[in-house]
C-alpha positions in Angstrom: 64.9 72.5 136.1 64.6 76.1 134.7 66.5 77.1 138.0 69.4 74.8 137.3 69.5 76.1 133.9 69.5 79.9 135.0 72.1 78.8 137.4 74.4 77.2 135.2 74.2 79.4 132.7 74.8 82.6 134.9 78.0 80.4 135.8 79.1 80.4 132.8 78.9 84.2 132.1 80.5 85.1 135.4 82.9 83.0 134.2 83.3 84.4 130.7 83.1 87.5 131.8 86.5 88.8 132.6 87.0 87.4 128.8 84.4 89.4 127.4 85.5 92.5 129.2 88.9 92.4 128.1 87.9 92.0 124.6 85.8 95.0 124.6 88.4 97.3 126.5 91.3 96.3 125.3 90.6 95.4 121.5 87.0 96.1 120.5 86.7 99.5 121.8 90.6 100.6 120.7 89.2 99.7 116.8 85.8 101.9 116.8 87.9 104.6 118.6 90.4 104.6 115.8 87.8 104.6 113.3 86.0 107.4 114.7 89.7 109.2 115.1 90.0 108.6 111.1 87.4 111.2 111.0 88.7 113.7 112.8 91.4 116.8 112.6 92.8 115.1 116.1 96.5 116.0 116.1 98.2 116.6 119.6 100.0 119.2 119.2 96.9 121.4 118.1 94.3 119.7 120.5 95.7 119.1 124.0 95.4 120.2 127.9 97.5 123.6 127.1 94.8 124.3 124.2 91.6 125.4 123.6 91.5 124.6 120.4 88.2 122.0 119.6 88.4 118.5 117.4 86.7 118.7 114.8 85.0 116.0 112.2 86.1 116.5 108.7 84.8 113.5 106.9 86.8 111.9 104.4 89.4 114.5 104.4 92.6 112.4 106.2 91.4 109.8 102.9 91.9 112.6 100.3 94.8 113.9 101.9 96.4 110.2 101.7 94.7 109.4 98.2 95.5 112.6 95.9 96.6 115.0 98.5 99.6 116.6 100.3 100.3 113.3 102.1 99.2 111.4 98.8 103.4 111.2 97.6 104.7 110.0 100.9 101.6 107.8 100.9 102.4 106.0 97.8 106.3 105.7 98.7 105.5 104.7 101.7 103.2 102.1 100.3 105.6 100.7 97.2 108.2 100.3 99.7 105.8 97.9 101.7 105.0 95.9 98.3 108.9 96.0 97.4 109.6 94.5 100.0 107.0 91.6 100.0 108.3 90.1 96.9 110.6 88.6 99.1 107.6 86.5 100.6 106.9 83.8 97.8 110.8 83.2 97.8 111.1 83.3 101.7 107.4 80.4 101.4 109.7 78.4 98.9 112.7 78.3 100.8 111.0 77.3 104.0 109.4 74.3 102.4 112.9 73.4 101.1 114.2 73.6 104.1 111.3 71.5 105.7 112.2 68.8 103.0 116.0 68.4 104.3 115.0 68.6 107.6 112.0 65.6 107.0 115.0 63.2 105.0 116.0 60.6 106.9 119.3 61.0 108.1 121.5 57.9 109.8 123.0 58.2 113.2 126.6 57.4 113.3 126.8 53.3 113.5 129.6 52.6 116.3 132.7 54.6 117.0 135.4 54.6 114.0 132.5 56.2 111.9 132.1 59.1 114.7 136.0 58.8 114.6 136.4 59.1 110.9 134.2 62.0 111.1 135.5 64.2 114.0 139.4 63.4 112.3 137.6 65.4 108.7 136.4 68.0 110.4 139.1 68.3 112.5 141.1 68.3 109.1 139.2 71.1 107.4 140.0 73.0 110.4 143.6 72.9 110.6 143.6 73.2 106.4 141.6 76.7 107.0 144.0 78.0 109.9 147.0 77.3 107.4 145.4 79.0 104.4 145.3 81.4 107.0 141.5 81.9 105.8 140.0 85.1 107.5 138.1 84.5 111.2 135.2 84.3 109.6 135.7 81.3 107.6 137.4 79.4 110.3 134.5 80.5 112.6 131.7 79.3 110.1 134.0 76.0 109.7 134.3 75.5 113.5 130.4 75.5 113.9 129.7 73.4 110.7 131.5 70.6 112.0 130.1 70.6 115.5 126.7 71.1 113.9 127.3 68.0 111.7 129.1 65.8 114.6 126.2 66.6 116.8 124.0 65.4 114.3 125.8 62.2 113.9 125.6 61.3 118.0 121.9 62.1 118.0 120.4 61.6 114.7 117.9 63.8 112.9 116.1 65.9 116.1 119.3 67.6 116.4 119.3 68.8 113.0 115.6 70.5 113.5 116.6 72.1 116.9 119.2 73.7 115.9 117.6 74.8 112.7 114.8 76.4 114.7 116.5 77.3 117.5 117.5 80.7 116.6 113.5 81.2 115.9 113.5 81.7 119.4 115.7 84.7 120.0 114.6 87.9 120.3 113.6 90.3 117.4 115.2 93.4 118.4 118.4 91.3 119.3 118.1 89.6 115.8 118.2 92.7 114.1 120.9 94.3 116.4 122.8 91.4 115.0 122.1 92.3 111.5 122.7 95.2 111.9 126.4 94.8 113.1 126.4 92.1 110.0 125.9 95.0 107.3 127.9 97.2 109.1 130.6 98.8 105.5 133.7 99.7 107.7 134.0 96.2 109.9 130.9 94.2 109.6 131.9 90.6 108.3 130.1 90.8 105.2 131.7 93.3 103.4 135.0 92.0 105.2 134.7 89.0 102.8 132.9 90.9 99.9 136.1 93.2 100.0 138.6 91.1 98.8 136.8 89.6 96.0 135.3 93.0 95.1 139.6 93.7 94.4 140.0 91.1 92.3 137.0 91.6 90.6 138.4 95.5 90.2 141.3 93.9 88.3 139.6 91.8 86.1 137.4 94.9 84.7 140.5 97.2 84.3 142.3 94.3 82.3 139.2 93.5 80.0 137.6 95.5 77.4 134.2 97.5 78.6 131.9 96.0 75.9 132.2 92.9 77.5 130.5 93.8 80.8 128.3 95.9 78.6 127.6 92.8 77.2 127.2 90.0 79.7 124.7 92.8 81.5 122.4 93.2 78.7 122.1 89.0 78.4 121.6 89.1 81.9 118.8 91.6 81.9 117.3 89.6 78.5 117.3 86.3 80.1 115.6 88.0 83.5 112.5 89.2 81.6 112.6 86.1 79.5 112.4 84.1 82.5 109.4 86.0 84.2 107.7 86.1 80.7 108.4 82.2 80.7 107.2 81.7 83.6 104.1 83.8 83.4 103.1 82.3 79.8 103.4 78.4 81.8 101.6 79.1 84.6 99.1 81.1 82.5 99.0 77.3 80.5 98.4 75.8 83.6 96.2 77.2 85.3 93.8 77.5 81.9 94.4 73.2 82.0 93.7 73.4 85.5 97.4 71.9 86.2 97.7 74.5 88.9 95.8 77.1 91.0 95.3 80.5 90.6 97.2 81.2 93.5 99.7 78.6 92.5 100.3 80.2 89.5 100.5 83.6 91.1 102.6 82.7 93.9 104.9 81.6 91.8 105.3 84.1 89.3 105.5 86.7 92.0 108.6 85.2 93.3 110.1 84.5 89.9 109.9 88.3 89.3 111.3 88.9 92.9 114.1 86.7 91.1 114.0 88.7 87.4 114.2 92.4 89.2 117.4 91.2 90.9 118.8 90.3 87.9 117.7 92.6 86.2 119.6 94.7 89.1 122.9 92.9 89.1 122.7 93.0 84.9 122.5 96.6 85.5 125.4 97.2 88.0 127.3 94.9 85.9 126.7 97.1 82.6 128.6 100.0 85.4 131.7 98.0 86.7 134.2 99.7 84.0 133.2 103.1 85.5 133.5 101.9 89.0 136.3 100.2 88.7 138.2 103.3 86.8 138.0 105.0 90.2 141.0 105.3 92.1 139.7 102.8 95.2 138.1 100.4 92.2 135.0 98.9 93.0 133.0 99.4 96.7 131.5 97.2 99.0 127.5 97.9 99.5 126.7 100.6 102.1 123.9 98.1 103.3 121.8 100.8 105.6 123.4 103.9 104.3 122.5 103.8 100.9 118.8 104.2 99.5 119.7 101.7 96.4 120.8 98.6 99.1 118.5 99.3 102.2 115.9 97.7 100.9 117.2 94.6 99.6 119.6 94.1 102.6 115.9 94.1 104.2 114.4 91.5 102.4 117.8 89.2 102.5 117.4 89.4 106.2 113.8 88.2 105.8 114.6 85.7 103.5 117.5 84.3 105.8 114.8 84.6 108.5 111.7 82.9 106.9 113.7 79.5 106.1 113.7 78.4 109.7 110.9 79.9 110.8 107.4 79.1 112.0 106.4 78.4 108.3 108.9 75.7 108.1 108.0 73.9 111.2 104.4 73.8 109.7 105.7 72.6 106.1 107.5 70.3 108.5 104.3 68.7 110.4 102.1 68.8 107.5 105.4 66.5 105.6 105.1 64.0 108.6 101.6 63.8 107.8 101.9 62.8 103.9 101.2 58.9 103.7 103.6 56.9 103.0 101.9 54.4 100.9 101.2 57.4 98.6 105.2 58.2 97.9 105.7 54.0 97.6 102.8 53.7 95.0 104.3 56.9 93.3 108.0 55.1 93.4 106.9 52.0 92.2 105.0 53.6 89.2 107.9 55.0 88.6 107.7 58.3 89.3 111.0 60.6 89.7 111.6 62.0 93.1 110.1 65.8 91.3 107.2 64.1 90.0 106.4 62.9 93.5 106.5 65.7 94.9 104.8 67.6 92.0 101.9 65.2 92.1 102.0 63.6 95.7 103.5 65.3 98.2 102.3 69.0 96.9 98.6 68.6 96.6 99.1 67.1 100.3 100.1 70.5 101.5 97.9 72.8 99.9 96.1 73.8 103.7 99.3 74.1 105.0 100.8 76.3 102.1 97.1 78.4 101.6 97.3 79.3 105.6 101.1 80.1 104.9 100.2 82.4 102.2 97.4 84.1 104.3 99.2 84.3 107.2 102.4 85.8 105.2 100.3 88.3 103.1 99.2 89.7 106.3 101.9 89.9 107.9 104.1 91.5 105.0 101.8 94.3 104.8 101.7 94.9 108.5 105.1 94.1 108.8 108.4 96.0 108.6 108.3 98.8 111.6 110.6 96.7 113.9 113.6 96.4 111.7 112.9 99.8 110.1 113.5 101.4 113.6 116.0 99.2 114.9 118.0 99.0 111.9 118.1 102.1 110.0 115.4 104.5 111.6 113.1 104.5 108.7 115.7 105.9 106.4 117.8 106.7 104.2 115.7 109.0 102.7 112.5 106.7 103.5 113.3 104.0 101.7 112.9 101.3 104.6 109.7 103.3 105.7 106.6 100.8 105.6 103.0 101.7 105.7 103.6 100.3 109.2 106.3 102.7 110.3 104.2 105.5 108.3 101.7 104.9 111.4 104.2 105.6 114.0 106.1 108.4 112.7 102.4 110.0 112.1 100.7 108.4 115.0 104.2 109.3 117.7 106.3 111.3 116.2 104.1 114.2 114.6 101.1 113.2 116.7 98.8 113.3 114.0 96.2 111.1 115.5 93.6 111.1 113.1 95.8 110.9 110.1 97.5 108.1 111.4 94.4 106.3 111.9 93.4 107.2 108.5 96.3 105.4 107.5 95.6 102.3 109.4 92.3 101.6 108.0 93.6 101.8 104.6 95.4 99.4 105.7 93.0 97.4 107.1 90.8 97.9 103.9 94.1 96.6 101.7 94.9 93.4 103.6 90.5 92.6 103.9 90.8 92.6 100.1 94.0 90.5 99.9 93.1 88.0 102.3 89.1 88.2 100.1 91.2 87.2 97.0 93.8 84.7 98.7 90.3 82.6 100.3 88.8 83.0 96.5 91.6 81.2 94.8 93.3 79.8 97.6 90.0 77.5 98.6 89.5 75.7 95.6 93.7 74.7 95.8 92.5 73.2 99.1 89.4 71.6 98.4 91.0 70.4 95.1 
């Protein structure tokens, strides 16, 4: 019998073996290297075949150098760019779930042909109404593809909709960004082509209106964005004191309220500058998306936005949906309960897991994230203003070959995301188990 065991259980390691192996190769040993590098001057143009020059352990001196040293300012840029651009992630959560919530409706096939008929004869309509207006490409394009998408939908019902939502989930990163990229572009992209025109006539409504109006309609427009976030912070302060909502809850969603209340507070304040804009002799321009340190950022984080509604997070909003119970909405309806009061009180607490692994999973990945469209897109620039922490690794790392610096770097990193993801399972766990 203790044969057999031996046996099978020497199986079993052969067999796990090659497993094992890779782990401690590939991933296990990489990490304690790295850590070890974080210690040390290591920097390849210094310490290479062609040099005698020695690595040497300096402690925590790649730390202090970061912290409150010379690399301490491009540290923190790099650093508040990374958390700028993750306040895009509570609205990019929200409108994934939204999304997930159209997509879970259910949606009628088309009953017999005259309906199908009816249907093909509107869009076909809306068409030839756009070609007349002589409406740019773009419009007629966008109207082309919305009437196939919603004819298809009619012949085969509500799986259409959800493939073709998440289809382009499935394409390439690099070629997605190419594609933005070409999007944003100021001389021909199609964004500013049909920001332009309404940009002009927005040139000559300033020049034809006094200057204290805009003045005015920015400063209401900045008031009401910090009275919103200072609403909203108050409420959810309420809340979660009545235990009416999480912690997290609560700070999920004030987090993407004040991802809202900066951009207003933004447009309030490019609105308080139209009259001097528009006094110049071309009026008012369009946004030099990549070019300019003031848009790069936020023409990020609308990409990642656009992105985020059909991605994997609302295909899991999606399953965890299809798993509420039904008796639970009915009962809710025949209390009567409004369709927001469901959802408040049904259908949300039903997708706390789902949401609390969202949130993990997102934190994560916004502070890791960000080197891929930073280097296809604009390079890292202008000026640094798209570099992440992530992109701070590989300009250190493989551009200056700074080896232990950059590994420096990455634990911080590692340290910051531990602590996040610490504080997410603190308040997040009790939304679940609740």
């Amino acid at each position: 019998m203790m044969r057999r065991e031996t046996k099978t259980r020497n199986i079993a390691l052969a067999l796990l073996a090659p497993n094992f192996l890779g782990f401690i190769i590939f991933t296990a040993g990489p990490v304690i290297f790295s850590l070890i590098m974080a210690f040390t001057d290591w920097n390849l143009t210094l310490h290479n075949a062609y040099s005698h020059t020695h690595i040497h352990f300096i402690g925590l001196d790649n730390f202090r150098s970061l912290l409150h040293g010379e690399e301490s300012s491009d540290f923190r840029q790099y650093l508040g760019n990374t958390l700028y651009m993750m306040l895009g992630i509570p609205i990019g959560i929200a409108l994934s779930l939204v999304g997930a919530i159209l997509l879970d409706a259910d949606l009628k096939r088309a009953q017999g042909k005259i309906r199908f008929l009816w249907m093909l004869a509107l869009g076909c309509a809306a068409i030839m109404l756009m070609v007349l207006l002589k409406a740019p490409a773009l419009a007629i394009c966008l109207t082309v593809i919305t009437v196939l998408v919603i004819l298809f939908g009619q012949i085969f019902g509500q799986t259409s909709f959800r493939t073709l939502y998440y289809l382009p989930n499935l394409t390439s990163g690099v070629a997605i960004f190419i594609l933005w990229k070409a999007l944003y572009n100021p001389n021909n992209g199609p964004i500013n082509g049909v920001l332009r025109p309404l940009l002009d006539g927005l040139t000559s409504a300033v020049n034809h209106s006094p200057a204290w109006c805009w003045h005015l309609l920015g400063l209401v427009l900045i008031c009401a964005a910090v009275g919103l976030a200072l609403w909203t912070l108050l409420s959810t302060v309420v809340q979660c004191k009545h235990k009416e909502m999480t912690i997290l809850g609560g700070l999920l969603c004030w987090i993407g309220v004040l991802a809202i209340a900066l951009a207003m507070v933004g447009i309030g304040y490019a609105i308080m500058g139209l009259p001097a804009l528009a006094a110049v002799k071309d009026g008012i321009p369009a946004p030099d998306w990549l070019n300019s340190p003031v848009w790069s950022k936020p023409a990020l984080m609308l990409m990642g936005i656009f992105m985020a509604i059909g991605s994997g997070n609302m295909l899991m909003n999606l399953a965890a949906l299809s798993n509420v119970p039904v008796e639970l909405r009915e009962a809710a309806a025949m209390d009567g309960a409004s369709k927001w009061q469901a959802f408040r009180h049904v259908t949300w607490p039903q997708l706390a897991p789902t949401t609390f692994f969202i949130v993990i999973m997102s934190t994560i990945g916004g502070l890791q994230g960000g080197f891929d469209a930073a280097k296809v897109m604009t390079d890292g620039g202008p000026a640094g203003s798209t570099t992440t922490l992530a992109y701070y690794i590989y300009q250190c790392g493989f551009v200056d070959f700074a080896l232990g610096l950059a590994s420096a770097i990455a634990w911080l990193m590692f340290i910051m995301i531990f602590i996040l993801t610490i504080l997410n399972w603190k308040f997040g766990n009790n939304m679940v188990n609740e």
